[in-house]
N, CA, C and O atoms as a GROMACS GRO file, in nm:
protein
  580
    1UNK      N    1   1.491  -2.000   0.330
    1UNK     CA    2   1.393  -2.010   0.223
    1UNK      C    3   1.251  -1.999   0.279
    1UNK      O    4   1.150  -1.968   0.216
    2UNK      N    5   1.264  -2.035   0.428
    2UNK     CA    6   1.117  -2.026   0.445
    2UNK      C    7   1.048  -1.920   0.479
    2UNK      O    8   0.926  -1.912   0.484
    3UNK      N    9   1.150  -1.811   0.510
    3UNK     CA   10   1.121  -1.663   0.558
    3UNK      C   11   1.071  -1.622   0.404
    3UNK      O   12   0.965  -1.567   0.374
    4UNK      N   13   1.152  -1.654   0.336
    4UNK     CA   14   1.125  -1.582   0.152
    4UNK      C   15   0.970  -1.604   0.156
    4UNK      O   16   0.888  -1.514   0.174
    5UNK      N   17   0.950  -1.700   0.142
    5UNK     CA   18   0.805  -1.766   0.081
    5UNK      C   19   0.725  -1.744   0.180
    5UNK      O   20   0.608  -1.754   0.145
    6UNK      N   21   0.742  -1.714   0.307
    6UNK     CA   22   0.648  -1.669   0.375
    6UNK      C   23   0.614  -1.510   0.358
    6UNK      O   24   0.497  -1.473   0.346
    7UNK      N   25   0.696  -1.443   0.359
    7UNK     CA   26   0.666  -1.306   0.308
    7UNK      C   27   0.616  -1.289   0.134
    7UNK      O   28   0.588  -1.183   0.078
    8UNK      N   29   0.615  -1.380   0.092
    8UNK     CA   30   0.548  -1.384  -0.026
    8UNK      C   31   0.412  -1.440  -0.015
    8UNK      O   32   0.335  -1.432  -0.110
    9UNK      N   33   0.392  -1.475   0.053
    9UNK     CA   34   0.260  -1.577   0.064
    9UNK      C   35   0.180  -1.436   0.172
    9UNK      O   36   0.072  -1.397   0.128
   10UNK      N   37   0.214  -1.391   0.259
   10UNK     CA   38   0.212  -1.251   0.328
   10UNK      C   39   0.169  -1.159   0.255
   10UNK      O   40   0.058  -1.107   0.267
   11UNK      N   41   0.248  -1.131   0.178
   11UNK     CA   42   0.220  -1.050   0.029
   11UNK      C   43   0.071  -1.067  -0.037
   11UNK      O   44  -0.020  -0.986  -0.026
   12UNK      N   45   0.068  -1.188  -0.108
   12UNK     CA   46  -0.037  -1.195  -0.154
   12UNK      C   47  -0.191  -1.216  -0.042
   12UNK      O   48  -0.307  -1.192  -0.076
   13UNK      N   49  -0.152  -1.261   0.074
   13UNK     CA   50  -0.260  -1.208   0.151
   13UNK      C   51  -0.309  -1.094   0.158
   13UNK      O   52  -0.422  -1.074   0.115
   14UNK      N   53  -0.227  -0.984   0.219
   14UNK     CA   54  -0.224  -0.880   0.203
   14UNK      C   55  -0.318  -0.817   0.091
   14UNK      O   56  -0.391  -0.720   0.114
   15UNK      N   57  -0.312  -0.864   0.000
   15UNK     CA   58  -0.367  -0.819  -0.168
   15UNK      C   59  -0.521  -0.879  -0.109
   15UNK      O   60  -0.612  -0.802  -0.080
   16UNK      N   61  -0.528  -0.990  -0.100
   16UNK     CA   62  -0.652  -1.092  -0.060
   16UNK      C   63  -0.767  -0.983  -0.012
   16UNK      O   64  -0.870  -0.943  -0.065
   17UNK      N   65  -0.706  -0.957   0.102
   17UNK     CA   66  -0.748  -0.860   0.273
   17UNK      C   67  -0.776  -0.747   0.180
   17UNK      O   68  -0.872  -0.686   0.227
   18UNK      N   69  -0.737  -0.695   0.077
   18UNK     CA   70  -0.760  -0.586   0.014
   18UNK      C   71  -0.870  -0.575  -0.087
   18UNK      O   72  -0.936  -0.472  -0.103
   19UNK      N   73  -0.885  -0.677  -0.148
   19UNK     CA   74  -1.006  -0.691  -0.228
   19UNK      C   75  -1.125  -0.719  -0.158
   19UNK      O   76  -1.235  -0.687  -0.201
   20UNK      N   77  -1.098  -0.814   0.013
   20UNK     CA   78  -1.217  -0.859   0.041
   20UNK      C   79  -1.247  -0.712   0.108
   20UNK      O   80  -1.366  -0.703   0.137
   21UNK      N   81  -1.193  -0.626   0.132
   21UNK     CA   82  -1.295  -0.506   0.220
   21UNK      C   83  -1.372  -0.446   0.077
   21UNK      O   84  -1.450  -0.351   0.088
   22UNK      N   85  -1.352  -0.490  -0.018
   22UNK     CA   86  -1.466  -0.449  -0.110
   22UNK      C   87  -1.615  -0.509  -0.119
   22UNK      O   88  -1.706  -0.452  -0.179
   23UNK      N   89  -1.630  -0.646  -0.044
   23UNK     CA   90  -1.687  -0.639  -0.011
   23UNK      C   91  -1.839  -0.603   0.050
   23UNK      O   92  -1.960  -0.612   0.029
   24UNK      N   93  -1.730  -0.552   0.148
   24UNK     CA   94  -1.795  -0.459   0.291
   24UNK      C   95  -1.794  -0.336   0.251
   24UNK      O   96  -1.785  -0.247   0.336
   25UNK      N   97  -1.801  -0.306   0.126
   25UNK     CA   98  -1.786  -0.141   0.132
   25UNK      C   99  -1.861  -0.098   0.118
   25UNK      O  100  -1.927  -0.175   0.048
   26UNK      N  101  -1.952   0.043   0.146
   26UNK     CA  102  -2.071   0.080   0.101
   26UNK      C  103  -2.009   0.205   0.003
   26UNK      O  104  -1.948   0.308   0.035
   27UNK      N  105  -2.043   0.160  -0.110
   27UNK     CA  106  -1.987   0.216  -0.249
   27UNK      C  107  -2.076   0.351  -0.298
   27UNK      O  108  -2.036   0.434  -0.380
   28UNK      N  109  -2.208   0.354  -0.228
   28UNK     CA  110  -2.259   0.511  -0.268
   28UNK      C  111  -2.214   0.603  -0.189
   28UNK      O  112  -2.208   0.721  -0.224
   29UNK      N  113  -2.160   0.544  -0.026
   29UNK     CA  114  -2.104   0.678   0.004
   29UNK      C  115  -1.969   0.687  -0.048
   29UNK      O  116  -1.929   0.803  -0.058
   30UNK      N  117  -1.888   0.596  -0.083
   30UNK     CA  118  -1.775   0.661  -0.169
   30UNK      C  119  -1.797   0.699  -0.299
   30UNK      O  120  -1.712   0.775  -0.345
   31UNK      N  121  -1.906   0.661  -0.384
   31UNK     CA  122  -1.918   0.797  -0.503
   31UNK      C  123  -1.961   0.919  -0.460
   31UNK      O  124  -1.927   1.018  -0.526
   32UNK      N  125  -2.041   0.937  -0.347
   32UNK     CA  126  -2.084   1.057  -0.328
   32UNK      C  127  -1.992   1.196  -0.263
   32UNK      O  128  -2.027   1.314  -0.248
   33UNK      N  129  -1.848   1.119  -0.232
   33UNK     CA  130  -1.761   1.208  -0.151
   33UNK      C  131  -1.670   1.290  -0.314
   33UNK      O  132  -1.630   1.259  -0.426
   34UNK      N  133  -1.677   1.393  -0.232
   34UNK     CA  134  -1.578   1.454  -0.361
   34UNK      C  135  -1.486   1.408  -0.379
   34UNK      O  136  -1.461   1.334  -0.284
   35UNK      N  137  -1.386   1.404  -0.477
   35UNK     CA  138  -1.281   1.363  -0.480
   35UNK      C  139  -1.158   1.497  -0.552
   35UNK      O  140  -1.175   1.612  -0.594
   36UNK      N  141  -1.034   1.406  -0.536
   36UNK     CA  142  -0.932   1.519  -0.565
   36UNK      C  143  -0.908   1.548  -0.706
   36UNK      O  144  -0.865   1.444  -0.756
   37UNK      N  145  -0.915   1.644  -0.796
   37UNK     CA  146  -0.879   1.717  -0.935
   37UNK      C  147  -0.804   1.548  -1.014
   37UNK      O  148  -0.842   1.504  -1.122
   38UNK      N  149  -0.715   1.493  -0.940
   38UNK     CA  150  -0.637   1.404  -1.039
   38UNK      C  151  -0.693   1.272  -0.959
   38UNK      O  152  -0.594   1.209  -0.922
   39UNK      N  153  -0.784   1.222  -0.929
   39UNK     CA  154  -0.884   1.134  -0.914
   39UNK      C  155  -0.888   1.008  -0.979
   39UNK      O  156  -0.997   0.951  -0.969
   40UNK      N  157  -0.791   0.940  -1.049
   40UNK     CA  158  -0.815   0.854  -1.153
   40UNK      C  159  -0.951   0.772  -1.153
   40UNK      O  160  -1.022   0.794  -1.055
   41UNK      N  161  -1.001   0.676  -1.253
   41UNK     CA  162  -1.086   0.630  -1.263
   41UNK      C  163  -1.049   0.478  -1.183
   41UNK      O  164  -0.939   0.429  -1.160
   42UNK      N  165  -1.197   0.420  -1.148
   42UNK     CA  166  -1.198   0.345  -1.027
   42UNK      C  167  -1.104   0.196  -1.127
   42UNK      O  168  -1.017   0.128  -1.073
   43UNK      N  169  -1.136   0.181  -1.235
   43UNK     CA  170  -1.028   0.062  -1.300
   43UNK      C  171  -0.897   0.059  -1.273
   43UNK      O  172  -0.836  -0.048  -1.269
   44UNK      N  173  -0.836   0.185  -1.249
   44UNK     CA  174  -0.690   0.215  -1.252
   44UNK      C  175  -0.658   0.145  -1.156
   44UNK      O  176  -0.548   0.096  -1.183
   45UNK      N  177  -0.689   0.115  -1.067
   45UNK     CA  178  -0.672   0.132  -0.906
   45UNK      C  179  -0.652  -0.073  -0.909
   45UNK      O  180  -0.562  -0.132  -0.849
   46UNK      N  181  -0.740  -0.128  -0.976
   46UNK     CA  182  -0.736  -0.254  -1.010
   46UNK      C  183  -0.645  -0.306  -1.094
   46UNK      O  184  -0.623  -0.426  -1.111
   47UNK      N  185  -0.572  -0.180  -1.168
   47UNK     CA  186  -0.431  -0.206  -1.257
   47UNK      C  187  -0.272  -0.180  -1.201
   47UNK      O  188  -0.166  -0.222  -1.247
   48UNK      N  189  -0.286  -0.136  -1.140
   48UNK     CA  190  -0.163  -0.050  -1.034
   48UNK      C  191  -0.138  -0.176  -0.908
   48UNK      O  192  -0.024  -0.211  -0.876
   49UNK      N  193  -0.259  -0.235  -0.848
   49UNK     CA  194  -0.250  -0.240  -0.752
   49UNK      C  195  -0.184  -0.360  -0.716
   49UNK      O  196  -0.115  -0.368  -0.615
   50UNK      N  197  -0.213  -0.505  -0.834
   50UNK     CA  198  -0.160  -0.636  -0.828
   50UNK      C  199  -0.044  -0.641  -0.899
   50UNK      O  200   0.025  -0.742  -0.883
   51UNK      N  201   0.014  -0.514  -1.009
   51UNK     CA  202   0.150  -0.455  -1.035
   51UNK      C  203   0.248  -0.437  -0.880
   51UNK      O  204   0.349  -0.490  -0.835
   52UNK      N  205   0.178  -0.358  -0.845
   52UNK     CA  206   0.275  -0.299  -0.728
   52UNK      C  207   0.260  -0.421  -0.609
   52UNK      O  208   0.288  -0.373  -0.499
   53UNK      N  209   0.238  -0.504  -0.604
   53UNK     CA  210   0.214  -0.643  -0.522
   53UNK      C  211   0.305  -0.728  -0.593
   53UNK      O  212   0.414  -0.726  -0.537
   54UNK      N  213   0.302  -0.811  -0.708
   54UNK     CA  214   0.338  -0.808  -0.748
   54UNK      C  215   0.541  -0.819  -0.710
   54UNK      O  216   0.606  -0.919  -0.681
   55UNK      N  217   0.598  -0.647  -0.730
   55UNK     CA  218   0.679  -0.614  -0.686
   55UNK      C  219   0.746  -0.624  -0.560
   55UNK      O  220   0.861  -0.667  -0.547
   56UNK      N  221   0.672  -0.584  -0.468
   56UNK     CA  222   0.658  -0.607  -0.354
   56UNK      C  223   0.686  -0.780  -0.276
   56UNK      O  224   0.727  -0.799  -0.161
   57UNK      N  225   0.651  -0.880  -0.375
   57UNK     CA  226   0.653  -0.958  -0.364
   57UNK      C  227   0.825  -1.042  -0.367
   57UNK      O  228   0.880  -1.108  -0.280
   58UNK      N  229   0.883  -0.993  -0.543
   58UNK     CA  230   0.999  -1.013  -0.565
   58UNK      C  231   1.089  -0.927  -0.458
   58UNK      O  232   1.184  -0.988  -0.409
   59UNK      N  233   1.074  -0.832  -0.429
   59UNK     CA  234   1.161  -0.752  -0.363
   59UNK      C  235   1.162  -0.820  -0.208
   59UNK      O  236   1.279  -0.829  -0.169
   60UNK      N  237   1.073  -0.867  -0.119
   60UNK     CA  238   1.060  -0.911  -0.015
   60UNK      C  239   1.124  -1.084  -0.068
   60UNK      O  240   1.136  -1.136   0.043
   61UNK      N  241   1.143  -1.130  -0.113
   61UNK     CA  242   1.174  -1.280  -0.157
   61UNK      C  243   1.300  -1.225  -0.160
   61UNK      O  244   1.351  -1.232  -0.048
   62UNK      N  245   1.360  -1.181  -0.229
   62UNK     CA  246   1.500  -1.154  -0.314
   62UNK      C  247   1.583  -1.065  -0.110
   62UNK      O  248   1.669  -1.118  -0.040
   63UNK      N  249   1.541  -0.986  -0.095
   63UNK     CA  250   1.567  -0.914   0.039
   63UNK      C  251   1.539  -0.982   0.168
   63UNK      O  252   1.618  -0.965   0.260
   64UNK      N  253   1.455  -1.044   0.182
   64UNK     CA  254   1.449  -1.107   0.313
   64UNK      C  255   1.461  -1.090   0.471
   64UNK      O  256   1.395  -1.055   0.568
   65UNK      N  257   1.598  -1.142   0.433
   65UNK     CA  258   1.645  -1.097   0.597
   65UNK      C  259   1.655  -0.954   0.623
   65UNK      O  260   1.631  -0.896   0.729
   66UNK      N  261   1.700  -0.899   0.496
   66UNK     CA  262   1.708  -0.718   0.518
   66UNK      C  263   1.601  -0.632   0.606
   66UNK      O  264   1.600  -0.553   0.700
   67UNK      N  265   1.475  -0.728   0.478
   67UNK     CA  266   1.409  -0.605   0.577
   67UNK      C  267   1.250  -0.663   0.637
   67UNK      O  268   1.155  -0.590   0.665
   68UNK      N  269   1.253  -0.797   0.645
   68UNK     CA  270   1.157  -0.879   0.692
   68UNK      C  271   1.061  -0.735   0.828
   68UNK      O  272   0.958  -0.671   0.804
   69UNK      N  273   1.140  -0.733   0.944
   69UNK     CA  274   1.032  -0.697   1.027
   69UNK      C  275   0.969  -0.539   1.009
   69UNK      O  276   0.899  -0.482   1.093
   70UNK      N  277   1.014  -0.483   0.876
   70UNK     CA  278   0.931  -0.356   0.876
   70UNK      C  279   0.853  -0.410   0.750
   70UNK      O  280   0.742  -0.356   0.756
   71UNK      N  281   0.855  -0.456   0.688
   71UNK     CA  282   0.795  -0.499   0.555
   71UNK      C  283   0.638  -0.578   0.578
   71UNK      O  284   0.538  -0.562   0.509
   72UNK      N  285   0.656  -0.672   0.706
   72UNK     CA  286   0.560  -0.728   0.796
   72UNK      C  287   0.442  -0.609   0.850
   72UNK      O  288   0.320  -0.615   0.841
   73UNK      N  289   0.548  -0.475   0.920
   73UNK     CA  290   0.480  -0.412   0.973
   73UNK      C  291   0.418  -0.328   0.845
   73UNK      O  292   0.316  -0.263   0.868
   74UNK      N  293   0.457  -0.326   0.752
   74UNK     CA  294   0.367  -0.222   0.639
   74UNK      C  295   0.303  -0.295   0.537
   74UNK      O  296   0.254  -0.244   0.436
   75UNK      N  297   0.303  -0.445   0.571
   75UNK     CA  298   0.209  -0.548   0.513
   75UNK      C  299   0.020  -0.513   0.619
   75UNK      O  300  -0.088  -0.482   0.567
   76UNK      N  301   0.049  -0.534   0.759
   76UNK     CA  302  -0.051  -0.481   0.853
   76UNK      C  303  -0.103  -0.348   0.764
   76UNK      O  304  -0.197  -0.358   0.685
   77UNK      N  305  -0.049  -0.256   0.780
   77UNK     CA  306  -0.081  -0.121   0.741
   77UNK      C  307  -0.123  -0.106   0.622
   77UNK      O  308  -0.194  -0.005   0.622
   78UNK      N  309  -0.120  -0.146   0.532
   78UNK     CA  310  -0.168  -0.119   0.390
   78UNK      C  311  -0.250  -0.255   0.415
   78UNK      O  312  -0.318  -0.248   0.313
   79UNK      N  313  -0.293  -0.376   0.479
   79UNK     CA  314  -0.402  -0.427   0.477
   79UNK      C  315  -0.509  -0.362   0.576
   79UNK      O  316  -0.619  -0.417   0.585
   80UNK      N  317  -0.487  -0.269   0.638
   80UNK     CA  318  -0.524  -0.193   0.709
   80UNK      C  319  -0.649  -0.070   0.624
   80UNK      O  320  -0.770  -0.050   0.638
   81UNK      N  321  -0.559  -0.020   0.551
   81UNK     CA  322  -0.579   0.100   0.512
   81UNK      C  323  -0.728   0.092   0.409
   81UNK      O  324  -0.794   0.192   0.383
   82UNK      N  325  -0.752  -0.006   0.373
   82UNK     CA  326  -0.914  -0.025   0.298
   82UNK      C  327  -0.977  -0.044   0.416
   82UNK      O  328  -1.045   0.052   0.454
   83UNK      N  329  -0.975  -0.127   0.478
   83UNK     CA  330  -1.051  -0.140   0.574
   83UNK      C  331  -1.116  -0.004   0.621
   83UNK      O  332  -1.232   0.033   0.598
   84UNK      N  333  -1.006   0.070   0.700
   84UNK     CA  334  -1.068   0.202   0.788
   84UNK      C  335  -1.087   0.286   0.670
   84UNK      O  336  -1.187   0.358   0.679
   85UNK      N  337  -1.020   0.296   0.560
   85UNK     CA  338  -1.117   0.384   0.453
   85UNK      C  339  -1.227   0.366   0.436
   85UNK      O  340  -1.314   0.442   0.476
   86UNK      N  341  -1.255   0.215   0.345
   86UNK     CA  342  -1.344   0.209   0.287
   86UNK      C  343  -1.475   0.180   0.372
   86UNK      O  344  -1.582   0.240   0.378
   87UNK      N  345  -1.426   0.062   0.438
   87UNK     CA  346  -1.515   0.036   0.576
   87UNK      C  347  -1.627   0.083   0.690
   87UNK      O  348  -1.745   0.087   0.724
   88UNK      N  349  -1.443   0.126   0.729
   88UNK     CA  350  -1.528   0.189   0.884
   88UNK      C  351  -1.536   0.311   0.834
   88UNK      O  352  -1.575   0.395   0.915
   89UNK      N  353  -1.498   0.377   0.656
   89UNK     CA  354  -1.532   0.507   0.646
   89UNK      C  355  -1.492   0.607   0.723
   89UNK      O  356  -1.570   0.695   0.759
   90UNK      N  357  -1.336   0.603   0.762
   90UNK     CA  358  -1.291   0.738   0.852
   90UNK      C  359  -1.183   0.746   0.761
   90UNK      O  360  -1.100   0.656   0.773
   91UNK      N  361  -1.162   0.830   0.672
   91UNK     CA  362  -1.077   0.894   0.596
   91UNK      C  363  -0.944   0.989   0.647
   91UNK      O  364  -0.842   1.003   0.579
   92UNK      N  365  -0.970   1.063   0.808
   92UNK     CA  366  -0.905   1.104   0.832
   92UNK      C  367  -0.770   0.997   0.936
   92UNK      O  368  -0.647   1.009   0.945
   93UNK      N  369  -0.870   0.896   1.000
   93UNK     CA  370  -0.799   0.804   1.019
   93UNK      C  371  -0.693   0.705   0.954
   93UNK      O  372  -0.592   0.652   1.001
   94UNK      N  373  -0.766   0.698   0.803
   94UNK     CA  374  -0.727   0.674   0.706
   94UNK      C  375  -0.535   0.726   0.669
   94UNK      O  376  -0.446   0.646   0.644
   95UNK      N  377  -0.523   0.849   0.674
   95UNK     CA  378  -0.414   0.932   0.644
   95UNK      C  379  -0.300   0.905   0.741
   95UNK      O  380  -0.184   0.897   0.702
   96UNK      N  381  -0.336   0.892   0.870
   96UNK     CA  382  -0.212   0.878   0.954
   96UNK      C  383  -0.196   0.747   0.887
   96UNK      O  384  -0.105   0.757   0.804
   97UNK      N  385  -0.254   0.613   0.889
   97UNK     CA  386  -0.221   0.497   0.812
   97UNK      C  387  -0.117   0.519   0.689
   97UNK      O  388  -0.004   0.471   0.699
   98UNK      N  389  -0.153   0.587   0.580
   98UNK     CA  390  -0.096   0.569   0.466
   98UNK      C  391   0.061   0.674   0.487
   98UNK      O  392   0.165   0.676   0.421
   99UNK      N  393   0.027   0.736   0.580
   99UNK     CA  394   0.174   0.846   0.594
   99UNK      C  395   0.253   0.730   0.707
   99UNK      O  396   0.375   0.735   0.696
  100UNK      N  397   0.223   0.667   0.772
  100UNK     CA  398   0.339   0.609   0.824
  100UNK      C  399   0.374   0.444   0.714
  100UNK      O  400   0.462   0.358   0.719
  101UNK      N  401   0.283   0.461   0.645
  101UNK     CA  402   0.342   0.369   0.512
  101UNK      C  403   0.400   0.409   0.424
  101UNK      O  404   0.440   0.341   0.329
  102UNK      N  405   0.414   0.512   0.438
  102UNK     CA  406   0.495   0.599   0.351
  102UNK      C  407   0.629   0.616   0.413
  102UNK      O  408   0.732   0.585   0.353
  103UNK      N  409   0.628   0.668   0.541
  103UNK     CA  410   0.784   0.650   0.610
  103UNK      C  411   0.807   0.511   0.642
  103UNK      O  412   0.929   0.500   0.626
  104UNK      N  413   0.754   0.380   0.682
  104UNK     CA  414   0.835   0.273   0.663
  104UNK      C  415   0.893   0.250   0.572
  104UNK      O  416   1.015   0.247   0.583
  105UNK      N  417   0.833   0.226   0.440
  105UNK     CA  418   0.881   0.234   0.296
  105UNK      C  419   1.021   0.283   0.277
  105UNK      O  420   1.127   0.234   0.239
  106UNK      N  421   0.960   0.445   0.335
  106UNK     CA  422   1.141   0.458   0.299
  106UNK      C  423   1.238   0.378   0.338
  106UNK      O  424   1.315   0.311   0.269
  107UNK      N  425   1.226   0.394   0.506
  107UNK     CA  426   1.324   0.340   0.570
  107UNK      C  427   1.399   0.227   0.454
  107UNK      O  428   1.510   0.229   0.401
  108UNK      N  429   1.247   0.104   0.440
  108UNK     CA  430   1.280  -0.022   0.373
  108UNK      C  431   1.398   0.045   0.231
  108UNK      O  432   1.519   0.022   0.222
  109UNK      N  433   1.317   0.125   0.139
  109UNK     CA  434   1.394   0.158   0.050
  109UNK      C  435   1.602   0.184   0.070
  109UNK      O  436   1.707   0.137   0.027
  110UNK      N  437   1.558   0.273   0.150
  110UNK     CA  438   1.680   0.342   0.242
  110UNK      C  439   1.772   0.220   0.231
  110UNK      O  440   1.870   0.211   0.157
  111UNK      N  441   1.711   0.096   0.346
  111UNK     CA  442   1.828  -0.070   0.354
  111UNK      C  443   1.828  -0.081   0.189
  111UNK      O  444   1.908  -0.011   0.126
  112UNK      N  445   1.768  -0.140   0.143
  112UNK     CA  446   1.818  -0.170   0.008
  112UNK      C  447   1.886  -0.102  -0.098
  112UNK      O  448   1.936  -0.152  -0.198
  113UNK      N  449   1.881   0.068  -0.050
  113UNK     CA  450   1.951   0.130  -0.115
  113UNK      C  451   2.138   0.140  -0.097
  113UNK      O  452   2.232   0.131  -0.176
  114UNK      N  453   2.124   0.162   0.054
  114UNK     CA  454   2.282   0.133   0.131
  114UNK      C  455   2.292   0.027   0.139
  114UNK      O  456   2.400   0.011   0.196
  115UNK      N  457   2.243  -0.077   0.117
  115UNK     CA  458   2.328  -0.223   0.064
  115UNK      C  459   2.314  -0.270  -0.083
  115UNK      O  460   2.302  -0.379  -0.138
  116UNK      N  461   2.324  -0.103  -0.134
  116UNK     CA  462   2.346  -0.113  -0.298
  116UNK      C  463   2.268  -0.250  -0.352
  116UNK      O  464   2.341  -0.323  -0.419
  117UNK      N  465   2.149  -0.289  -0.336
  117UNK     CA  466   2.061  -0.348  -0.367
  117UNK      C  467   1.938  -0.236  -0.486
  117UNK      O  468   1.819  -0.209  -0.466
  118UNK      N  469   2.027  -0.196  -0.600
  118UNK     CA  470   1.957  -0.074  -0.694
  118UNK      C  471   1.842  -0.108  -0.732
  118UNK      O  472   1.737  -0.045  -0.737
  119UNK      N  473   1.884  -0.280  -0.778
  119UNK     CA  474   1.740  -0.362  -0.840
  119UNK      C  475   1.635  -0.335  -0.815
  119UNK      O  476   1.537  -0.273  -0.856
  120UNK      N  477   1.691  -0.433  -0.686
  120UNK     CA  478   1.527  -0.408  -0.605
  120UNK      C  479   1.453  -0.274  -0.495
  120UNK      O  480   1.346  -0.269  -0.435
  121UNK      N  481   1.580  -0.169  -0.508
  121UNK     CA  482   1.559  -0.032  -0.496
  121UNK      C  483   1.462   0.011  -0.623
  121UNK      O  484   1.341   0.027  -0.611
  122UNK      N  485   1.507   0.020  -0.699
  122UNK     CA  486   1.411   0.049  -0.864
  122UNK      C  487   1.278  -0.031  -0.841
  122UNK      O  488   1.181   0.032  -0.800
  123UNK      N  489   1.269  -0.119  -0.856
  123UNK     CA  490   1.139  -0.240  -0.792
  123UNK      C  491   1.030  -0.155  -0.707
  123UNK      O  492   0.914  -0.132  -0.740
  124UNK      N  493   1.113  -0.102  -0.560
  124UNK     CA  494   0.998  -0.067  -0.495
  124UNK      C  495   0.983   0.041  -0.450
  124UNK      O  496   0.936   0.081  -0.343
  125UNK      N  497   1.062   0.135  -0.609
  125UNK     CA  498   1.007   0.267  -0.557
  125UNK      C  499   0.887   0.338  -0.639
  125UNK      O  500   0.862   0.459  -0.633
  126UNK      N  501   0.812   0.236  -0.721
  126UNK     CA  502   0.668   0.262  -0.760
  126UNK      C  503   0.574   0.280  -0.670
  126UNK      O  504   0.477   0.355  -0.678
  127UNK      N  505   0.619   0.177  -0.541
  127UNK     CA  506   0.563   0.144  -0.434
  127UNK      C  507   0.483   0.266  -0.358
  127UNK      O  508   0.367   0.288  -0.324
  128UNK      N  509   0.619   0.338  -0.351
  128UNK     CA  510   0.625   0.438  -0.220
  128UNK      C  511   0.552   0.580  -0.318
  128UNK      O  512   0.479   0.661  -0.261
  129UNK      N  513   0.579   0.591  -0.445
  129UNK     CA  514   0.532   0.719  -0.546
  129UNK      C  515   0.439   0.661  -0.507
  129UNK      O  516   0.423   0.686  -0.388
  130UNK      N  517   0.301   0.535  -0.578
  130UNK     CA  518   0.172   0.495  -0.555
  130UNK      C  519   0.126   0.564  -0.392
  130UNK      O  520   0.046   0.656  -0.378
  131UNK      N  521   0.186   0.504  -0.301
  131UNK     CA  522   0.142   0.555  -0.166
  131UNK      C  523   0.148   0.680  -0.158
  131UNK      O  524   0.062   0.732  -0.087
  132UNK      N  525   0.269   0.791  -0.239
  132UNK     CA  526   0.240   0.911  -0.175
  132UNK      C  527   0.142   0.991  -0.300
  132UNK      O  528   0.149   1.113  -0.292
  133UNK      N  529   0.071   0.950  -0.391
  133UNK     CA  530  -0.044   0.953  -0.476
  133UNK      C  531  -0.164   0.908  -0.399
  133UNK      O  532  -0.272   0.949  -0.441
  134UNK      N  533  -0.164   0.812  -0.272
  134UNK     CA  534  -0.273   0.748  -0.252
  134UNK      C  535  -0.328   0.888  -0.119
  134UNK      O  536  -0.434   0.947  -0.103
  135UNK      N  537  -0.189   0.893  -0.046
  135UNK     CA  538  -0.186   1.030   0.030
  135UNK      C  539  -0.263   1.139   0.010
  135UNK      O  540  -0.355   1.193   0.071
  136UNK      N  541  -0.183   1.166  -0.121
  136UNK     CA  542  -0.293   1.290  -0.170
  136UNK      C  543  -0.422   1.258  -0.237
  136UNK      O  544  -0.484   1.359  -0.268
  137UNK      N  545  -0.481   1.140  -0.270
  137UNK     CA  546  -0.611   1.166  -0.285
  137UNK      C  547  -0.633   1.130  -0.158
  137UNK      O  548  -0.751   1.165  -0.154
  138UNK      N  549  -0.607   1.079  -0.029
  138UNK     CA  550  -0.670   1.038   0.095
  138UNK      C  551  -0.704   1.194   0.152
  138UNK      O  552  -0.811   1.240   0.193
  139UNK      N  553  -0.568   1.257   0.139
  139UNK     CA  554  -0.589   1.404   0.266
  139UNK      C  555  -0.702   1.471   0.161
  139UNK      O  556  -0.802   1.508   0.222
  140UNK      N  557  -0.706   1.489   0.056
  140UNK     CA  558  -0.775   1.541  -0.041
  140UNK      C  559  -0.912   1.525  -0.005
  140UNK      O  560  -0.990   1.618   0.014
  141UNK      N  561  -0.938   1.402   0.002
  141UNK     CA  562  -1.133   1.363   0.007
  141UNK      C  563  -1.138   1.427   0.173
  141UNK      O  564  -1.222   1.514   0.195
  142UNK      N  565  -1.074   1.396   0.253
  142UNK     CA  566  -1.040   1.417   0.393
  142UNK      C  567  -1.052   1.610   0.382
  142UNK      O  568  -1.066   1.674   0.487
  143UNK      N  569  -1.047   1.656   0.292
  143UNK     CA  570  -1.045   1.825   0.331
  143UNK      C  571  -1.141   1.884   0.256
  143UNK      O  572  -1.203   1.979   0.304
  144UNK      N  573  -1.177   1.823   0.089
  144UNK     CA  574  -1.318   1.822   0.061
  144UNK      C  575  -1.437   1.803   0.084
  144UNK      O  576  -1.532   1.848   0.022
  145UNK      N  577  -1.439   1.708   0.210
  145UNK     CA  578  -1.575   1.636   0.251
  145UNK      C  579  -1.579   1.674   0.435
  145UNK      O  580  -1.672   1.634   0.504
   0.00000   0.00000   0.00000
């Protein structure tokens, strides 16, 4: 039980670490960078994001032992990924980040899928679509700018 609630409590850090690099962000140079054709508006991003946490949350509680030490490692990485975006402002750095969050994911998906765990397969594959949406607006600003 205490692994559960610690990866939940992980979780919502994670989210924490994500709002506070807003912060630190300097927000005119991210309006001023082009962005990609399907660009959503900056609210969306505040609606999606404690959804898909959220998820992430039940699925790591409910799974656990499955898939604790990659879930850890793509907790780092997506608290990661504002930071050197928004932050330190390297976008291209940015991309290797969100593409190997994109292949942990699977993997994770992958265990819960072959231990016919559909539930929480269904659960967190908003997850991995969101990330490979976040991809393409990342490589996107990254080839416009």
């Amino acid at each position: 039980m205490i692994l559960k609630i610690s990866l939940v409590i992980l979780t919502l850090l994670t989210s924490f670490l994500g709002g506070i690099s807003n912060q630190f962000t300097d927000w005119i140079w991210y309006e001023n960078l082009t962005k990609a054709a399907l660009n959503p508006p900056n609210y969306i991003f505040g609606i999606v994001w404690p959804v898909l946490y959220l998820l992430m949350a039940i699925v790591s509680f409910l799974n656990a032992r499955l898939i604790y030490k990659l879930f850890i490692i793509q907790l780092v990485l997506n608290a990661s990924w504002s930071w050197i975006f928004f932050v330190l402002q390297q976008p291209e750095i940015a991309i290797v980040d969100v593409l190997l969050l994109i292949g942990i994911n699977f993997k994770i998906l992958t265990r819960l899928y072959k231990k016919r765990l559909f539930i929480s397969a269904v659960m967190y594959f908003p997850y991995i679509i969101w990330l490979c949406f976040a991809a393409y607006l990342n490589i996107s600003i990254s080839i416009l700018n």
